[in-house]
NUTOR-586488 format. One record per atom (N, C-alpha, C): residue in three letters; x, y, z. Coordinates in pm, whole numbers, plus 50000, padded with zeros to 5 digits. Layout:
N
alaXYZ;...
***
This chain:
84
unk513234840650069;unk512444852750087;unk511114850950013;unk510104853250063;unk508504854650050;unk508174866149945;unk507134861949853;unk507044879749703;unk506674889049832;unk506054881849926;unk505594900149984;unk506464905350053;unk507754898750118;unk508644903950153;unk509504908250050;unk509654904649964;unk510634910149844;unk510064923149799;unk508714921749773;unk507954937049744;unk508424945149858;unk507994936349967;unk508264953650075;unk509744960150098;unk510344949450039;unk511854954950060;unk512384961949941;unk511644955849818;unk512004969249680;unk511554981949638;unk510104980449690;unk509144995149716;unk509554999849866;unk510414996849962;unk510615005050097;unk509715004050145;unk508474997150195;unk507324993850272;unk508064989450401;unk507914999550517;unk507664999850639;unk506705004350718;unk506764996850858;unk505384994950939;unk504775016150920;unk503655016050959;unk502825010250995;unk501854998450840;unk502715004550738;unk502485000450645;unk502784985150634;unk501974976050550;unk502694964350506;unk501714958450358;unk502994949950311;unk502454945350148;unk501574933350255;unk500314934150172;unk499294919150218;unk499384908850150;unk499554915449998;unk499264904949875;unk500164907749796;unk500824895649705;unk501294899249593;unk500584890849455;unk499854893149370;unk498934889049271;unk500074884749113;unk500374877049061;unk500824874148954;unk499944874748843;unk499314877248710;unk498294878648624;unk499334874848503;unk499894860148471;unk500904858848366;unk500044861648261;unk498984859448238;unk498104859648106;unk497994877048060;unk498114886348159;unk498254899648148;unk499214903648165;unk500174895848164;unk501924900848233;unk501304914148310;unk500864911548407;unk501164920648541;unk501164916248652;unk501684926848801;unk501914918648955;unk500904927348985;unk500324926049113;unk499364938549197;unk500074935049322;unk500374944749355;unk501124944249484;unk500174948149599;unk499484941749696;unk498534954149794;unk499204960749884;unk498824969149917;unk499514971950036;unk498494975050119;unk498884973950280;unk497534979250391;unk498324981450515;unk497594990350571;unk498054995750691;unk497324990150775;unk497894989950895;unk497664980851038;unk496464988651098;unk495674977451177;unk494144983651171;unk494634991351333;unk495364991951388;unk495794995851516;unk496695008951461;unk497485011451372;unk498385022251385;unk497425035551344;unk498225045551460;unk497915061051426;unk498125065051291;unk496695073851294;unk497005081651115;unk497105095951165;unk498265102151172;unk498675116951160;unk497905127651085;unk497255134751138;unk496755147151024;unk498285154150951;unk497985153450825;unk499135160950766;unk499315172950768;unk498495180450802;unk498575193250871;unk499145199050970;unk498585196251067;unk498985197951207;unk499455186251282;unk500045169151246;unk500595160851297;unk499635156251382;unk499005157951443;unk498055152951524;unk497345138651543;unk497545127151602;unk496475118851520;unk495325121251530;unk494705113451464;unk493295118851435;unk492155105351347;unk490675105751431;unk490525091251396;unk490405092451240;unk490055077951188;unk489625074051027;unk488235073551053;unk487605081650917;unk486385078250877;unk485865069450800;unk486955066950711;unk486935059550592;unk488255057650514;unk488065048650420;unk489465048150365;unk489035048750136;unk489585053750090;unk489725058049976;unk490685044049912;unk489795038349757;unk490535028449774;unk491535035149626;unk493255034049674;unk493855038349523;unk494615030949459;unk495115032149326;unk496315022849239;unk497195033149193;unk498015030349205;unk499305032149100;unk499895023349050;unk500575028148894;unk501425023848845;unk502555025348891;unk503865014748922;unk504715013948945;unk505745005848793;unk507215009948851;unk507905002748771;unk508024989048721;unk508124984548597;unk508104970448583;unk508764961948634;unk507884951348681;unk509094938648718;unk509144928148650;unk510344927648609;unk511224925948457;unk510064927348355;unk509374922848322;unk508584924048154;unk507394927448232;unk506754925648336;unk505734924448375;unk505204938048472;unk503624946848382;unk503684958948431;unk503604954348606;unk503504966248666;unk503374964848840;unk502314972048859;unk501714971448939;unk500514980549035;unk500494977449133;unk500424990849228;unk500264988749366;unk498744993549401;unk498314989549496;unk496734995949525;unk497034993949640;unk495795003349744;unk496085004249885;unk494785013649912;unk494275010650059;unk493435017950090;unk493175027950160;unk493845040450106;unk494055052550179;unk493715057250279;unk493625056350406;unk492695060150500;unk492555076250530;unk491385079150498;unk490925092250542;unk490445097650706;unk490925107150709;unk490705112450896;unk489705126250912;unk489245126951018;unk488555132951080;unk489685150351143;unk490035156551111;unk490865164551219;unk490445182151252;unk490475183651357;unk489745197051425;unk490425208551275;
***
């Protein structure tokens, strides 16, 4: 098994979502996990369900749980929508 498949299978990453990268930083004991969504999949307004196009995407991190000694972060680029 591949880190980015191991990430996507311990954080629950399914389509349209997927891990791109997994970053090791031993000198900082930390991982960065990326994650990115498929430049083809629908983004739903959370409102009204609707899709609805992207204008842009918001870039974010979180902290996630450690893996084993080593902190985690995930980052990902939120995509923002347009909706009536």
């Amino acid at each position: 098994m591949h880190d980015r498949d191991l990430y996507a299978t311990i954080l629950g990453i399914r389509a349209p979502w997927q891990v791109s990268d997994v970053s090791l930083k031993a000198t900082e004991s930390t991982v960065e996990v990326t994650v990115a969504l498929a430049t083809d999949a629908a983004t739903p307004c959370p409102q009204c369900g609707r899709p609805s196009p992207r204008y842009d995407a918001k870039p974010r991190r979180w902290r996630h749980l450690d893996t084993c000694q080593f902190k985690t972060f995930i980052t990902a680029d939120v995509p923002r929508i347009e909706c009536a």
